[in-house]
N, C-alpha and C positions, 0 to 999 in steps of 0.2 A: 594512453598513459605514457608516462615518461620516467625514467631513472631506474633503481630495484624495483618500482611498482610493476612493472611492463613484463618482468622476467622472474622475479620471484614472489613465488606464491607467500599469503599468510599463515605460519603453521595454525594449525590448531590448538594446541593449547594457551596460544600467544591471544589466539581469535576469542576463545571459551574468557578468557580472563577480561579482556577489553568488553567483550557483549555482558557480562556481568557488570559491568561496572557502569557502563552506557544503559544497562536496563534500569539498575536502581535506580538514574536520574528521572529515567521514564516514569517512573513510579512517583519517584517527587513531584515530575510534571503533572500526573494526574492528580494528584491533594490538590495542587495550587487548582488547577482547571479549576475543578469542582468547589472550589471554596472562591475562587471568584469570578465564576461563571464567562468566562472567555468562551469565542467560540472558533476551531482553527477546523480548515480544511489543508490535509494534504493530499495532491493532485501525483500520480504515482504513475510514468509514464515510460516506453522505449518500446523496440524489438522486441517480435518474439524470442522469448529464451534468454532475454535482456536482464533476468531474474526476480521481476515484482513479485513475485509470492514468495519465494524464501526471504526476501527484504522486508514483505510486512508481515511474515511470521514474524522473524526476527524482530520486529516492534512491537508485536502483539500480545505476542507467547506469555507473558509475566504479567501485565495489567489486564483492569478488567475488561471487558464489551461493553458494558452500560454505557465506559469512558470512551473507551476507543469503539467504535465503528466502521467495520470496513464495507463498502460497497464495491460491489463488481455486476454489475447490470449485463442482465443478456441481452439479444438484439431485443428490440422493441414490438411491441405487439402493434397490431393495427389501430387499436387504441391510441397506443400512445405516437404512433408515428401521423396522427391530426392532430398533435396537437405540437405548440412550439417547441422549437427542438431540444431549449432547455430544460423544458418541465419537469422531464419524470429527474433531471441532477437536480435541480433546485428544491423541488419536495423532498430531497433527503439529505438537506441539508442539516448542519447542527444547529441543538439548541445551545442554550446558554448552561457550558459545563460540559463540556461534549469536543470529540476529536473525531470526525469522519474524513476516514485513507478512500482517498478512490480507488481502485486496482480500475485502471483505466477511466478518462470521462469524458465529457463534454468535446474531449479533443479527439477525438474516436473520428468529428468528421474533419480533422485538418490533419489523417493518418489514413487509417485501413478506407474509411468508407471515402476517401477523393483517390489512392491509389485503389481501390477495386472497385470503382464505378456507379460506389451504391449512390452516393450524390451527386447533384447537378455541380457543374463548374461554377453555374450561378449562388449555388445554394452551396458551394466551398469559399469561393468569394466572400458572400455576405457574413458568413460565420466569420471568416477571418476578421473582418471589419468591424461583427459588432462584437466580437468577444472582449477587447480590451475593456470596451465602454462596460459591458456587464460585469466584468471583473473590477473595474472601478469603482461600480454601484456598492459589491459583496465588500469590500476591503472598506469603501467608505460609511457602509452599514455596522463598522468593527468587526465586522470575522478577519482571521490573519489566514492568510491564504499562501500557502506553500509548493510549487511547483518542481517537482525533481525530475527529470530526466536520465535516465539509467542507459549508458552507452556502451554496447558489444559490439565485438569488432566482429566483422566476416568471420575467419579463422575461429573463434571461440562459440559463433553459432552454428557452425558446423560442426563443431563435437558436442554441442552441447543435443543438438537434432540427434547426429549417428548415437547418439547416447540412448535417446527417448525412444527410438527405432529398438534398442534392443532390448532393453530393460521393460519389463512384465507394467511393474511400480510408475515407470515412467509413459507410457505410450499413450494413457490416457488424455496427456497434455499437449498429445499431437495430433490434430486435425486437418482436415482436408484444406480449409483455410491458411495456415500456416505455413502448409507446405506452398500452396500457394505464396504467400506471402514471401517467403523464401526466394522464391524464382523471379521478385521483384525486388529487390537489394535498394538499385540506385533509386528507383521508381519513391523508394521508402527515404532514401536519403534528401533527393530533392523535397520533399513535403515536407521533412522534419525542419528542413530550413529554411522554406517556405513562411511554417507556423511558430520560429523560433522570431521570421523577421519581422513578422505581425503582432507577437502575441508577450515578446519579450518586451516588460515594460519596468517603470521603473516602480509604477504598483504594486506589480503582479508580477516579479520578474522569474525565471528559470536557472537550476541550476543542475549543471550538467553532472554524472558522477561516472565513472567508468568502470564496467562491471563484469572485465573478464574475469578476475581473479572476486567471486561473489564473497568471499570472506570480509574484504575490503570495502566492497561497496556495502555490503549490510551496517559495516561501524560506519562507514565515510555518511550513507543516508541517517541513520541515528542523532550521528554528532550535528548534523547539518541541522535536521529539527528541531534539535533542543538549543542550537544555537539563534533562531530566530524567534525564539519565544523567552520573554524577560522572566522567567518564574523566577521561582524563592522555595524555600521546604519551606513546609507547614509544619509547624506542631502538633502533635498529636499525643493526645491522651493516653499515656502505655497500659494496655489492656491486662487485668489482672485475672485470671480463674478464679470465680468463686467455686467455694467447696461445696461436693455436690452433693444434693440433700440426700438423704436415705428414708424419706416420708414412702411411702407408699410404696417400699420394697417389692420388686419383679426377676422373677428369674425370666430375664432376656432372652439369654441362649437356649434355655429349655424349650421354649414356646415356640422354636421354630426348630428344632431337633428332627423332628419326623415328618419337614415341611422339604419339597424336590428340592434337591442340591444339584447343582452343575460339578460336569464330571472336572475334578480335578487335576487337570492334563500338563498343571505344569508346576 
């Protein structure tokens, strides 16, 4: 980061007002999807503690699932690790009217699995090589394919780690891997740049966001998607209540009166 961004944080109420306002587009984005069956993938990538999840909350939280789709794949069963290594991302891929976020993808092996060994050099290589070409195929099949990259600095994943180390809430999002991961910084740097010099294209191309201050990066990622996709609001039919009949009168409340209640504790 550079300028007030690098040193001054986003207040929160400045933040609550901007994500308000950046979600109702998200909302117009989803009418238009679904009325004209588009199909977009966003690829949702960085560091651990780089902040993808509170990033695609932050996208998620106000639209529906049917629209929006998040995938986050665990490691691969043996199943699927015979079979090509795109398979099990491309089977969930969108249909038509559909936004699937990857929390992690395809690029898992030009990241964790080339710096922890799980892949051959050969089979890091070849991924680099045919990714573009696949990425070409997806973009020239019409899906719009969105690429972000979420950048933390050393210093901020360091607190963000001593943070998850002490907080109850947070610790689950720290694993034996990560710490790992950790203790390989530049190991992590070179591959990022590695797969940014292979795979940045003018198709498919990457765009970096920077996400010490996560306030910023959750509006900067927002703004970024809705700036690559040409929507329009839809109109919509404004929904009226009709009144509601009183045919077949029920006392509601009665009929579950002497039905277990949970204790009311708060």
């Amino acid at each position: 980061m550079s300028g007030k961004n690098a040193t001054q944080r986003l207040k929160r109420k400045v933040y609550e007002k901007e994500l308000r306002k950046l979600q109702e587009q998200l909302c117009y984005l989803q009418d238009w999807i679904k009325a004209s069956g588009e199909r977009v993938i966003v690829v949702l990538e960085g560091r651990d503690a780089a902040g993808k999840g509170g990033t695609i909350k932050a996208i998620t939280e106000r639209v529906s699932p049917r629209v929006f789709r998040v995938v986050a794949l665990p490691a691969p069963s043996d199943r699927e690790k015979s079979q090509m290594y795109l398979q099990r991302y491309v089977e969930r891929f969108p249909a038509g009217g559909e936004i699937v976020i990857f929390d992690r993808s395809w690029y898992n092996r030009a990241g964790v699995e080339y710096v922890m060994g799980f892949c051959k050099p050969k089979e890091h290589k070849r991924f680099l090589e045919l990714c573009p070409l696949v990425e070409k195929f997806v973009t020239d099949g019409g899906i719009r394919l969105i690429k972000i990259w979420l950048e933390v600095s050393q210093e901020e994943q360091d607190k963000r780690f001593e943070a998850r180390i002490e907080d109850p809430l947070r610790q689950w999002k720290l694993s034996p891997m990560d710490v790992e991961s950790y203790n390989r910084w530049y190991d992590y740097s070179r591959a990022r740049d590695i797969m940014f010099e292979y795979t940045d294209t003018d198709h498919a191309p990457w765009h970096i966001i920077h996400s010490d201050d996560k306030k910023r990066a959750r509006l900067n990622a927002i703004a970024h998607i809705l700036s690559q996709i040409p929507y329009e609001k839809v109109d919509r039919t404004k929904v009226k209540l009709p009144k509601r009949s009183d045919k077949k009168k029920y006392d509601d409340r009665a009929s579950i009166a002497d039905r277990r209640l949970a204790a009311e504790r708060y």
